[in-house]
TORKELUM-363829 format. One record per residue: x negated, y negated, z of N, C-alpha, C, CB in turn; residue in one letter. Coordinates in steps of 0.2 Angstrom, whole numbers, padded with zeros to 4 digits, always signed. Glycine has a CB too. Layout:
REM residues N
XYZXYZXYZXYZA;...
***
This chain:
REM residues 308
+0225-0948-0130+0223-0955-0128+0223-0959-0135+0217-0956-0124X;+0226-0966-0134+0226-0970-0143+0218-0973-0145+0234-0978-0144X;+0215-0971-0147+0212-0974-0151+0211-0985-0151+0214-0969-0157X;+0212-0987-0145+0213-0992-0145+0206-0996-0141+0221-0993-0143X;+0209-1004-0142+0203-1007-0140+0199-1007-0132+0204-1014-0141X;+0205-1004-0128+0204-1002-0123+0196-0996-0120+0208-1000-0124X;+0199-0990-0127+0194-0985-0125+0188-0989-0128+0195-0977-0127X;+0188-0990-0134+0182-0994-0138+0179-0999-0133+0185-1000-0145X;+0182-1004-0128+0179-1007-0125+0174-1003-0118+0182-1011-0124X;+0179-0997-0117+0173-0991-0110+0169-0987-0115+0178-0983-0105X;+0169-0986-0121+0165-0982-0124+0158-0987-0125+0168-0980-0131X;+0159-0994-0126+0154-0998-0126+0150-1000-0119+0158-1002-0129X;+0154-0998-0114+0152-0998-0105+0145-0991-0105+0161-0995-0099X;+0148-0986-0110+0143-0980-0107+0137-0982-0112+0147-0972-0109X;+0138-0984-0117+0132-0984-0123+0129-0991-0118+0135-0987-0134X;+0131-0996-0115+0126-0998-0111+0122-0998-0103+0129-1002-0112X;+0128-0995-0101+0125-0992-0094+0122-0985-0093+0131-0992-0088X;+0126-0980-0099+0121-0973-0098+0115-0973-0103+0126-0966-0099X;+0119-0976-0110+0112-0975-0113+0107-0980-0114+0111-0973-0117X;+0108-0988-0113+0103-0991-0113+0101-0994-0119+0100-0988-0110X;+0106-0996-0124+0106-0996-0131+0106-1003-0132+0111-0992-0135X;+0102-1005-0135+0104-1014-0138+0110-1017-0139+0102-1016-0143X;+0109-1022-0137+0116-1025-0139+0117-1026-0146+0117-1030-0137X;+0113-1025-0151+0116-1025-0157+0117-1018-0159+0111-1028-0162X;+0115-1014-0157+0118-1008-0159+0125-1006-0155+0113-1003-0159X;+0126-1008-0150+0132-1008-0146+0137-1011-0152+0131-1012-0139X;+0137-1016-0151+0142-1020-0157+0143-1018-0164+0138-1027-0159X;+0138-1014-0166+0138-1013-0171+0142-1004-0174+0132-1015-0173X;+0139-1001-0167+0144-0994-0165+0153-0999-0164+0140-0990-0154X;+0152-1000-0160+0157-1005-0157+0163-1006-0165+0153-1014-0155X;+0160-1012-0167+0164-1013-0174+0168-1007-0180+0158-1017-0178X;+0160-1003-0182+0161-0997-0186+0169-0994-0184+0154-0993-0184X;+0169-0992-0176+0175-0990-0173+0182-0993-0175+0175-0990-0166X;+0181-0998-0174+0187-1005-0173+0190-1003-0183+0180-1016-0170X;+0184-1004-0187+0185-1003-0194+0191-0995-0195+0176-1003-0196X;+0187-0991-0191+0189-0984-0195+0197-0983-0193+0183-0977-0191X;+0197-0987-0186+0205-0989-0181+0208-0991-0187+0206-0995-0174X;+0204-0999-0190+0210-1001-0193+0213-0998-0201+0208-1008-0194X;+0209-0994-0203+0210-0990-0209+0214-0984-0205+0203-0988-0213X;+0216-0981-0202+0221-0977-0199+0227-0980-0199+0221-0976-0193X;+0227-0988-0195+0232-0990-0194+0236-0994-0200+0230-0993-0189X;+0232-0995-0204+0234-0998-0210+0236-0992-0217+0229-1002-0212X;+0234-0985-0215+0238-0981-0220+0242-0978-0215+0235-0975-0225X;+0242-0979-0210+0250-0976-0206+0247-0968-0205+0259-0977-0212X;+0241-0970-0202+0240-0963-0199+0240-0961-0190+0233-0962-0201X;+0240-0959-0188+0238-0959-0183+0233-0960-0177+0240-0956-0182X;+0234-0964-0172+0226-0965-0169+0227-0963-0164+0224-0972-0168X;+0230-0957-0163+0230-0954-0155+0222-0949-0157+0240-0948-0153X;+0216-0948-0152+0211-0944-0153+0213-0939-0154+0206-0944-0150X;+0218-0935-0150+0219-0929-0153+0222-0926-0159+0222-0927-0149X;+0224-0930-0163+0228-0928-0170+0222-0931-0174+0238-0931-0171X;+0217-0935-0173+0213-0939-0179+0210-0929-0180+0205-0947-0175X;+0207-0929-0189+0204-0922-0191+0198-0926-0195+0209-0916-0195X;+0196-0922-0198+0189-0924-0200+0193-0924-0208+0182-0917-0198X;+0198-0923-0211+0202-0927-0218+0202-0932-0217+0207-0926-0220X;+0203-0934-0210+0207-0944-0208+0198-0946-0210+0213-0949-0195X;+0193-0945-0210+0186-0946-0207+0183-0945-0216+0182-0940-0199X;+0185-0939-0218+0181-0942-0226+0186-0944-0228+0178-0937-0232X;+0194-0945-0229+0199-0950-0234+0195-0957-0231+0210-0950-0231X;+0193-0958-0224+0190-0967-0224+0183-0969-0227+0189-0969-0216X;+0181-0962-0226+0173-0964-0231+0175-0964-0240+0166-0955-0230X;+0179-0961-0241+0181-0961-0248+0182-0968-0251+0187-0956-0250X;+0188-0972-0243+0189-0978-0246+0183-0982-0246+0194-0981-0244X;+0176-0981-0239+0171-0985-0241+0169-0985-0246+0168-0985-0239X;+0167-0980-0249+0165-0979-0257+0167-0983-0262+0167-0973-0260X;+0175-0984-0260+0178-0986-0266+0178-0994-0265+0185-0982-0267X;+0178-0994-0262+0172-1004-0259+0167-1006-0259+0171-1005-0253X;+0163-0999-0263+0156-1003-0263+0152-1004-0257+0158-1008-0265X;+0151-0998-0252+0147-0997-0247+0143-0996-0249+0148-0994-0244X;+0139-0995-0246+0131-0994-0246+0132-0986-0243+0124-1000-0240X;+0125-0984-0247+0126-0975-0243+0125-0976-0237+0121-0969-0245X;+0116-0981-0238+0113-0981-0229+0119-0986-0225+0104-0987-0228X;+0122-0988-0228+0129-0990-0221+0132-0987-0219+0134-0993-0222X;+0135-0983-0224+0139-0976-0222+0137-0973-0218+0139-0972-0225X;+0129-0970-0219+0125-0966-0213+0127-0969-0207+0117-0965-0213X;+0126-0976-0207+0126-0979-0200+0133-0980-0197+0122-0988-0200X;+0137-0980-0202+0144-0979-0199+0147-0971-0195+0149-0980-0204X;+0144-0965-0199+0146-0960-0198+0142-0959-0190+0144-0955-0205X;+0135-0962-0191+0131-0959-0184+0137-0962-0179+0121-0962-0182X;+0138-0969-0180+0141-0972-0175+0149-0969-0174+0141-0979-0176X;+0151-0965-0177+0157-0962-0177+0156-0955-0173+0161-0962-0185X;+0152-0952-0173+0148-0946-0171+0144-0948-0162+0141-0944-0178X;+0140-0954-0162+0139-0954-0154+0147-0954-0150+0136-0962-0152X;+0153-0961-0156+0159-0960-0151+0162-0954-0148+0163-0963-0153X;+0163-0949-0153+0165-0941-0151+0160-0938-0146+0165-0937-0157X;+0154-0939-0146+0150-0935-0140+0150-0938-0136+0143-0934-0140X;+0154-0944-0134+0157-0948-0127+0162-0944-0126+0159-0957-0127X;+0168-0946-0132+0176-0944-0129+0175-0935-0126+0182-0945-0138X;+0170-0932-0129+0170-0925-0128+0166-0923-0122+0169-0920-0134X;+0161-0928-0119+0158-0929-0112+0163-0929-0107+0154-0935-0111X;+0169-0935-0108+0173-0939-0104+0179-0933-0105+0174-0946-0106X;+0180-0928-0107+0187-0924-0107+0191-0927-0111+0190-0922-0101X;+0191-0932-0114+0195-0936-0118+0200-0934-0123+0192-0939-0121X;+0195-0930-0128+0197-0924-0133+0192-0919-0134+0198-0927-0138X;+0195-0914-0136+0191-0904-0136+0188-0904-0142+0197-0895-0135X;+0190-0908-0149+0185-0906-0153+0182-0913-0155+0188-0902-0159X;+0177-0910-0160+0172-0916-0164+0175-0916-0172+0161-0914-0163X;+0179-0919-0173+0179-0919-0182+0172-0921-0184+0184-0925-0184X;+0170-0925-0184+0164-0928-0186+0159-0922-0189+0161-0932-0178X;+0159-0916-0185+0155-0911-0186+0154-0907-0191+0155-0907-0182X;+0161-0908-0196+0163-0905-0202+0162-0914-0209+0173-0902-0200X;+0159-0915-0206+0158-0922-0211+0150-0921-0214+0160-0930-0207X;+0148-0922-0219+0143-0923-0221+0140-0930-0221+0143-0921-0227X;+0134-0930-0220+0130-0938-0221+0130-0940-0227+0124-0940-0218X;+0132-0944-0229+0131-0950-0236+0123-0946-0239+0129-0961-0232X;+0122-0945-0244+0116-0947-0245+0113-0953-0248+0115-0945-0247X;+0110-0954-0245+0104-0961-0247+0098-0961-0250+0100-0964-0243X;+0099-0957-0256+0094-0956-0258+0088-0958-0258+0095-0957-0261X;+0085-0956-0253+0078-0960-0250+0073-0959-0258+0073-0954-0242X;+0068-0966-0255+0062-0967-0262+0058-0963-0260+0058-0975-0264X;+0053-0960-0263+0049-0956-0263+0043-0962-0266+0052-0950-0266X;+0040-0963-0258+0035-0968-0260+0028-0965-0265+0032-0970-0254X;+0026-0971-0268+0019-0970-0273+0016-0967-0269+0014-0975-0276X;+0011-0964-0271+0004-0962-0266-0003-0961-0273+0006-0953-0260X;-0008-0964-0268-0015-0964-0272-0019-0958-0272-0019-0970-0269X;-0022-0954-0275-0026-0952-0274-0032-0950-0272-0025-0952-0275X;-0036-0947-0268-0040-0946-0266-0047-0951-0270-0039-0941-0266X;-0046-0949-0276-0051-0952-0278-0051-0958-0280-0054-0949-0284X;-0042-0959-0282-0042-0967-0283-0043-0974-0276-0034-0968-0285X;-0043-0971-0272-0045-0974-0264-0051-0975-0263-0044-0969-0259X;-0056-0970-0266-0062-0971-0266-0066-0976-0271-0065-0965-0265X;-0061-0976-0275-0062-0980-0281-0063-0990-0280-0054-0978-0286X;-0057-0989-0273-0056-0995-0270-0061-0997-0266-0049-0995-0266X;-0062-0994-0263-0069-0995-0259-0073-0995-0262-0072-0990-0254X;-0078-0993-0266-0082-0995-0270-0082-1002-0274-0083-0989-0273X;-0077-1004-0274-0076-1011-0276-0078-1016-0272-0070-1011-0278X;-0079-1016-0267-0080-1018-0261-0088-1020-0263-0078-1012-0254X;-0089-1027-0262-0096-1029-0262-0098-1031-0257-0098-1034-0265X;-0103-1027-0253-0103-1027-0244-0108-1034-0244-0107-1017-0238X;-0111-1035-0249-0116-1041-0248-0114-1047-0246-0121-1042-0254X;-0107-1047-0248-0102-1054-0250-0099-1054-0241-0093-1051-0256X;-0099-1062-0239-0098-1061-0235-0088-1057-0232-0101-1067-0233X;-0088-1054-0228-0083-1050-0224-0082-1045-0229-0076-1055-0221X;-0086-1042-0230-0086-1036-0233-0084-1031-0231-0091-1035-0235X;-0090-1030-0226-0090-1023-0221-0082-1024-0217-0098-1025-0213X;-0080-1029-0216-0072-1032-0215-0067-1027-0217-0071-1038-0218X;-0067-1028-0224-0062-1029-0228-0063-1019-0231-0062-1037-0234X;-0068-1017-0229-0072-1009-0230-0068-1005-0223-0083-1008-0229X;-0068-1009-0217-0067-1007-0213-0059-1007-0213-0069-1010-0209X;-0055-1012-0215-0047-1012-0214-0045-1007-0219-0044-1019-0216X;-0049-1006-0225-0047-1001-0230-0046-0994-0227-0052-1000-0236X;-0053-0991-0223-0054-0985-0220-0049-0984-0214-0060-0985-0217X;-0046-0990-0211-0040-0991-0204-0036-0989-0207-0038-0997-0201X;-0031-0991-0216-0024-0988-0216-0024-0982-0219-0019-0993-0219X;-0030-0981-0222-0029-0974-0225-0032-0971-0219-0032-0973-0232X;-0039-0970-0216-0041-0964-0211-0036-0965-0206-0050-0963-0208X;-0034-0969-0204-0027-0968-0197-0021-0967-0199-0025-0974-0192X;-0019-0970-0205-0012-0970-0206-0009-0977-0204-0009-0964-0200X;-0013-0981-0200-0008-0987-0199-0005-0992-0203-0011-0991-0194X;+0000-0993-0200+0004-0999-0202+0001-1007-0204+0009-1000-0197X;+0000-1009-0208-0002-1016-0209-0001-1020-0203+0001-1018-0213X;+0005-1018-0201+0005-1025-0193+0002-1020-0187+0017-1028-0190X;-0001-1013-0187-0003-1013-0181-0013-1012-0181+0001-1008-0177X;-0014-1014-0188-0021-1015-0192-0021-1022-0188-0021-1016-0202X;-0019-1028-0189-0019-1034-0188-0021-1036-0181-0013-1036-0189X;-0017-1031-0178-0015-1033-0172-0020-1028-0167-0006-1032-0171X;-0023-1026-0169-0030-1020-0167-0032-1023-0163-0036-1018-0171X;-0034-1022-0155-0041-1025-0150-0044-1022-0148-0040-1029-0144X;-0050-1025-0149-0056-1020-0147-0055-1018-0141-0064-1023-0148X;-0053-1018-0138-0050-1013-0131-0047-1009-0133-0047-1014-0126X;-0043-1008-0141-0041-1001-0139-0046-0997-0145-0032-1000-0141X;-0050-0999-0145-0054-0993-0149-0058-0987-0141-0061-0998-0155X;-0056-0984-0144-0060-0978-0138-0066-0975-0145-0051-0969-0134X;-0072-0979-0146-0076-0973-0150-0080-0968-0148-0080-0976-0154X;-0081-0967-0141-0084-0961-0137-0077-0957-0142-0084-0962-0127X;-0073-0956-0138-0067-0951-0137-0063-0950-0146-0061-0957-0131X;-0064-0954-0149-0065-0953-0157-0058-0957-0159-0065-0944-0160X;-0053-0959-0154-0047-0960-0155-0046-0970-0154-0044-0954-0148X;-0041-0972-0156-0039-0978-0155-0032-0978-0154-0042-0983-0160X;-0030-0983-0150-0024-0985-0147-0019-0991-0150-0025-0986-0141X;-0015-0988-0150-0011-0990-0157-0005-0995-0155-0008-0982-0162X;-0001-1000-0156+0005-1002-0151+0011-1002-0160+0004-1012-0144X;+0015-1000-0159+0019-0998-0167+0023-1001-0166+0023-0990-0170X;+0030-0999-0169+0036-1002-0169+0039-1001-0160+0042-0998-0176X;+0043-1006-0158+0046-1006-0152+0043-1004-0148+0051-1003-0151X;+0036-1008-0147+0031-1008-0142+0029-1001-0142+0033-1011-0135X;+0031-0996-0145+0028-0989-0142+0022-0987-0145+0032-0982-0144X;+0019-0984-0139+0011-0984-0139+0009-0977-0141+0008-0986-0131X;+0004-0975-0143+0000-0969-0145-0005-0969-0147+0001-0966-0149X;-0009-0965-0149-0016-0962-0150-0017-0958-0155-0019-0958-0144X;-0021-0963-0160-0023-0959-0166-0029-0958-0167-0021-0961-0173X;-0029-0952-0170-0040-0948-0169-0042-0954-0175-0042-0935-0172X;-0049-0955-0175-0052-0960-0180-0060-0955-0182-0053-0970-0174X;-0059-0953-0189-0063-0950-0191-0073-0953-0191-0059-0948-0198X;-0075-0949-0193-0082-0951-0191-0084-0955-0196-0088-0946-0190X;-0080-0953-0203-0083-0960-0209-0080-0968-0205-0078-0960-0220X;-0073-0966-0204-0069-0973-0203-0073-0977-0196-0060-0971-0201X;-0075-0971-0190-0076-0973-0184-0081-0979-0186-0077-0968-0179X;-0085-0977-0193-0094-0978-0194-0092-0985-0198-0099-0969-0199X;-0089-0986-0201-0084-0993-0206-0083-0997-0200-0074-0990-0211X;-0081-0996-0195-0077-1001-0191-0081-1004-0187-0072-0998-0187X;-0088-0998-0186-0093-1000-0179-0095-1006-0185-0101-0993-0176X;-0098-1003-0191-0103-1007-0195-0099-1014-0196-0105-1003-0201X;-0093-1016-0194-0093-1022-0195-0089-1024-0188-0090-1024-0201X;-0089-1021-0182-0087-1024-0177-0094-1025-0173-0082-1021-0174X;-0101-1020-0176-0106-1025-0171-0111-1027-0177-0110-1020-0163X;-0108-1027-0182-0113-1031-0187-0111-1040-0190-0113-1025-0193X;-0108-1038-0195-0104-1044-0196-0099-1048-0191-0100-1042-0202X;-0096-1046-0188-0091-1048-0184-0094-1054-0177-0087-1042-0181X;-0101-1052-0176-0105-1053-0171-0108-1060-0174-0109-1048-0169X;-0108-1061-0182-0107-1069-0183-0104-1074-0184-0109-1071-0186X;-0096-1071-0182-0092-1074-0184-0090-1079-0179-0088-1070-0186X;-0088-1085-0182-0085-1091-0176-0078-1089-0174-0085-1099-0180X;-0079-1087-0169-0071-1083-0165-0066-1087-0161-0072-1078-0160X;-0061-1091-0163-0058-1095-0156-0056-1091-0152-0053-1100-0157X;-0057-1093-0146-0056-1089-0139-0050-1084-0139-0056-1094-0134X;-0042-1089-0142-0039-1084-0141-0038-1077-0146-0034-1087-0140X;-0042-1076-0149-0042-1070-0152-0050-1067-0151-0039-1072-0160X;-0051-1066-0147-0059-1065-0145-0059-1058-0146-0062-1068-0137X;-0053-1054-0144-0051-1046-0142-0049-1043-0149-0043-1046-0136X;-0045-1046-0154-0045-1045-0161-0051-1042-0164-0043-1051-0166X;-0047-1036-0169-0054-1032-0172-0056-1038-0178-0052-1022-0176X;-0050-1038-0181-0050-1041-0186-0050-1049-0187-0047-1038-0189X;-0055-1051-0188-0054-1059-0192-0056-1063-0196-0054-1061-0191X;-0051-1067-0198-0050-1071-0204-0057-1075-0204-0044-1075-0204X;-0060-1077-0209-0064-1084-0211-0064-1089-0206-0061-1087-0217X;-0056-1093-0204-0058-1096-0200-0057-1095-0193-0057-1100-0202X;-0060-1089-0192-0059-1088-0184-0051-1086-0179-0062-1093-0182X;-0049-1083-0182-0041-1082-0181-0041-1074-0183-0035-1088-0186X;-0034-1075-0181-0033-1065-0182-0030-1065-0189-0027-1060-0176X;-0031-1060-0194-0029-1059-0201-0021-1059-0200-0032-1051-0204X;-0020-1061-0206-0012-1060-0206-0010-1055-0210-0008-1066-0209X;-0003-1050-0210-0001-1045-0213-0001-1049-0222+0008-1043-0210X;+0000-1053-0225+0000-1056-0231-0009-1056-0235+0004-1063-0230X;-0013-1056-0228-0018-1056-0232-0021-1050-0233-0021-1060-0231X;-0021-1045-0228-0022-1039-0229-0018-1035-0235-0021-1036-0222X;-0011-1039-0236-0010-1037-0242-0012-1040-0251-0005-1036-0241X;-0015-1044-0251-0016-1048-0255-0023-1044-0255-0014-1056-0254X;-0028-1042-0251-0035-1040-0253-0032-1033-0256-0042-1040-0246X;-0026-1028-0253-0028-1021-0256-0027-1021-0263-0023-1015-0253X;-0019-1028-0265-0017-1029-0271-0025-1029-0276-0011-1037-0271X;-0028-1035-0272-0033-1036-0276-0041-1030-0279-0034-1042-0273X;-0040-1027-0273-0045-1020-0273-0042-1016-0281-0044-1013-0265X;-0035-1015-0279-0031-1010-0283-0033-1012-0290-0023-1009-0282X;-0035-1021-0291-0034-1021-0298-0039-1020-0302-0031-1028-0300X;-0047-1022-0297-0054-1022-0298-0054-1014-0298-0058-1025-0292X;-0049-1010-0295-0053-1000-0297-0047-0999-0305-0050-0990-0287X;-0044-1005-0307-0041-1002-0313-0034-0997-0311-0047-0996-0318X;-0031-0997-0305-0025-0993-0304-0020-0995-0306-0022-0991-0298X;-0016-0996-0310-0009-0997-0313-0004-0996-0311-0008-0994-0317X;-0004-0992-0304+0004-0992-0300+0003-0998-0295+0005-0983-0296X;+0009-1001-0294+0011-1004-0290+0011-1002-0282+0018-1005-0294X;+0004-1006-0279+0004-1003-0271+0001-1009-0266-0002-0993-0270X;+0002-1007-0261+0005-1012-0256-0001-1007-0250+0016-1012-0255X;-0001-1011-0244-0004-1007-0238-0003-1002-0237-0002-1009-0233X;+0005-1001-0237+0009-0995-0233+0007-0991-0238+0018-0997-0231X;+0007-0990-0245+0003-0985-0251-0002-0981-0245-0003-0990-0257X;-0008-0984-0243-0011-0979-0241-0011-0977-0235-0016-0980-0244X;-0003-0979-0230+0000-0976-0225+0003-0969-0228+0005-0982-0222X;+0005-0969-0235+0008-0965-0236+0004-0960-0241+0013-0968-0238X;-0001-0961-0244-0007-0956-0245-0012-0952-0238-0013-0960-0248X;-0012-0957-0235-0013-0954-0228-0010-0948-0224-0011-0958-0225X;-0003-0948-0226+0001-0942-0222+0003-0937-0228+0008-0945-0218X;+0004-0939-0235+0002-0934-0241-0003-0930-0241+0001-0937-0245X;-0008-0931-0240-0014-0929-0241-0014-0924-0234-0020-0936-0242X;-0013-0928-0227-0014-0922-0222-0008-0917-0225-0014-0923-0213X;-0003-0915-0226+0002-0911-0228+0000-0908-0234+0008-0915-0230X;-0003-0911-0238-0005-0905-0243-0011-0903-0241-0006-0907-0250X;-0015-0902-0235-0020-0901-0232-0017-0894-0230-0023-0907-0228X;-0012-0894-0228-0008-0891-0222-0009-0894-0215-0011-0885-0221X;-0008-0899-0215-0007-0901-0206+0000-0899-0205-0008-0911-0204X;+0002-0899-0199+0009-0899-0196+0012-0905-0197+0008-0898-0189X;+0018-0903-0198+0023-0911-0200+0024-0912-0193+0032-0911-0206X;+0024-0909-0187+0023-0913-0180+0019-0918-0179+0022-0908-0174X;+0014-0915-0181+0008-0920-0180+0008-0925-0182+0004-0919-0183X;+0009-0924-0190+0010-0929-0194+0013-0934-0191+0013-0927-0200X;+0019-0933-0190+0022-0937-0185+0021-0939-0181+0025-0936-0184X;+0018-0938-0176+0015-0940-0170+0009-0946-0172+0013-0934-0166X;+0006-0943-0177+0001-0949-0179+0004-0955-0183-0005-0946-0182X;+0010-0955-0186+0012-0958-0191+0017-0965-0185+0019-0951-0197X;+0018-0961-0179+0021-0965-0175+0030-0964-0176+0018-0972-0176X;+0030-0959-0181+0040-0960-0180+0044-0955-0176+0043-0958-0188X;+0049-0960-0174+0052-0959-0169+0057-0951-0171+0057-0966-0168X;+0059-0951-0178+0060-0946-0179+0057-0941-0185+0065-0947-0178X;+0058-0935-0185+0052-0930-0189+0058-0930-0195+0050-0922-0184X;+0065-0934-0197+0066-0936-0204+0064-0940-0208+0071-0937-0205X;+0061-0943-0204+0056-0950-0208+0051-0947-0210+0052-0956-0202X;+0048-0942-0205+0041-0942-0209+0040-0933-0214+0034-0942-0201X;+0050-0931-0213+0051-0925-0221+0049-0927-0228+0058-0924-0223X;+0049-0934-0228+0049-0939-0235+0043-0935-0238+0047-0948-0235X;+0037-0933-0234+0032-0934-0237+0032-0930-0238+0029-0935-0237X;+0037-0923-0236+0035-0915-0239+0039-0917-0247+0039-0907-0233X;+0041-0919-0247+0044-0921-0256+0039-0922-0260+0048-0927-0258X;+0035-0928-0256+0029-0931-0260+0027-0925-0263+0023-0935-0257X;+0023-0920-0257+0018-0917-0256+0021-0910-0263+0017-0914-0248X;+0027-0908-0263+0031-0904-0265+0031-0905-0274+0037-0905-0262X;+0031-0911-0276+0030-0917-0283+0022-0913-0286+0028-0929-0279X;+0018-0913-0279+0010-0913-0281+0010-0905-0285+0005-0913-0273X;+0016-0902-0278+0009-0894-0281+0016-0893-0289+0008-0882-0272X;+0019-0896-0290+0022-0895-0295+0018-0897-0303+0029-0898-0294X;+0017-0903-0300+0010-0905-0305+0005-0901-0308+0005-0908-0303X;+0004-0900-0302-0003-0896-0303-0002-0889-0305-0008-0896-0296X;+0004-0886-0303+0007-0881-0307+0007-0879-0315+0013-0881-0305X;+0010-0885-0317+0010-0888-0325+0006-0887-0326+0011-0894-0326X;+0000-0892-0323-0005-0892-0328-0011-0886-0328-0007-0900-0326X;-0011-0881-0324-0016-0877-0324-0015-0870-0323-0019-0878-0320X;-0009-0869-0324-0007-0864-0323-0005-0860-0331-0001-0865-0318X;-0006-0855-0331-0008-0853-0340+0001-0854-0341-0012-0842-0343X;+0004-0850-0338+0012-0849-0341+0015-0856-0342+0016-0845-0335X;+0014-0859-0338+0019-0867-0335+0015-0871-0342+0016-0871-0323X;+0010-0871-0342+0003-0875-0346+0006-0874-0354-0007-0870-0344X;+0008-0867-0354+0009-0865-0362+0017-0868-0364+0009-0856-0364X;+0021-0867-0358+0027-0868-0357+0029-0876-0360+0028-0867-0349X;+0023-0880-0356+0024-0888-0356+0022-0891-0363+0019-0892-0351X;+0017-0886-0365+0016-0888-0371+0020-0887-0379+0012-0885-0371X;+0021-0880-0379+0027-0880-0384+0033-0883-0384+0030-0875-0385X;+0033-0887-0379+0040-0892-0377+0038-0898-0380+0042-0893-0369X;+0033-0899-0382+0030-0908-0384+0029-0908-0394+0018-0910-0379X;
***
């Protein structure tokens, strides 16, 4: 069968009716195909699925390359070239998968900063609880590092989902998906102390009555200010690296990994959909004990030294 707009258009019937995919990602599976057709068609290769091999599939990544693709596009091209083969080989279309003999781009993921233990507590103690929204702003500190959360689901916190019998609070992440992350006894003890202390004098307008958190003037915090206080904590403890909210989303899951937690877990509490997201941080973690290898270890220690 030719590789034409035909099948592209039933391959686009199944990603909607069997799997239920958005329409921007339909389109964009969609397109990716239409692209890789026309680079067949235009070096005079062939577009029957049975003769395409996995040389027609990297000669077309070689020319992306040579265009100035992005890696992470690539990835998104190759995945979308990879769903279409697990259709055509569903549907009896064709018997193999080229795709399977191709490597993914790499993207050289960043390996985010992360703070340290003690530099975290550095931050908090900067914290002048006498000042008004103190206990506040002690409390949002303890939320992104003792949970892990995301700046936008800090924000968007209601005191209905805190479960503090049960130790846990309910979380709504990306694409509305819901979960439960345990809330330690310092943090739990940060949150009470200003959701039935301070909070209880605050002038609340009604529609945000349910918000854990809020602003001065009675509204719910916005993601820019929560980040504009951590920028400002960070500068008052003297940290010099460049960090943001998500920093101590990402100390958070460091710290349990070099704790030994389970990177399942991790995951499950981090909220990611998939458990390559949350590998990054075995790198971080990996960075650490190399450090600390260096620096205390007699061999490595003597080693580093006669090198300076």
């Amino acid at each position: 069968m030719l590789l034409d707009k035909n099948l592209i258009r039933h391959f686009s019937d199944y990603l909607r009716l069997e799997q239920s995919l958005s329409d921007n990602t339909i389109n964009a599976y969609c397109h990716d195909i239409e692209l890789f057709r026309d680079y067949l068609e235009d070096n005079g290769k062939s577009i029957s699925t049975a003769e395409i091999t996995h040389h027609d599939i990297e000669d077309f990544f070689a020319k992306l390359y040579d265009l100035g693709i992005a890696a992470s596009s690539q990835a998104r091209i190759l995945s979308g070239l990879k769903s279409f083969y697990r259709y055509l080989l569903q549907e009896k279309i064709c018997e193999k998968d080229p795709t399977i003999l191709v490597s993914s781009p790499s993207t050289g993921r960043h390996i985010p900063d992360v703070l340290s233990y003690e530099e975290i507590v550095s931050m908090l103690d900067c914290i002048d609880l006498s000042q008004p929204l103190g206990h506040r702003n002690k409390a949002i500190i303890e939320m992104l590092y003792g949970c892990g959360l995301r700046v936008s689901e800090v924000v968007s916190l209601n005191i209905s989902d805190i479960y503090a019998k049960d130790e846990f609070v309910r979380v709504i992440g990306k694409g509305d998906k819901e979960r439960l992350v345990p809330i330690g006894k310092k943090t739990l003890k940060e949150l009470t102390n200003y959701t039935q202390g301070e909070r209880l004098h605050q002038e609340i307008q009604p529609k945000y009555s349910d918000k854990v958190f809020i602003s001065a003037r009675g509204t719910s915090l916005t993601r820019q200010s929560v980040f504009l206080l951590v920028k400002s904590l960070a500068e008052k403890a003297g940290i010099k690296k460049t960090i943001s909210p998500h920093t101590l989303r990402h100390s958070f899951a460091t710290h349990l990994l070099e704790g030994g937690a389970d990177l399942r877990a991790v995951q499950q509490m981090l909220g990611h959909s998939s458990i390559s997201t949350t590998e990054i941080y075995t790198h971080v973690s990996d960075e650490y004990l190399r450090q600390v290898i260096m620096e205390y270890h007699p061999r490595w220690h003597s080693q580093n030294t006669s090198t300076n």
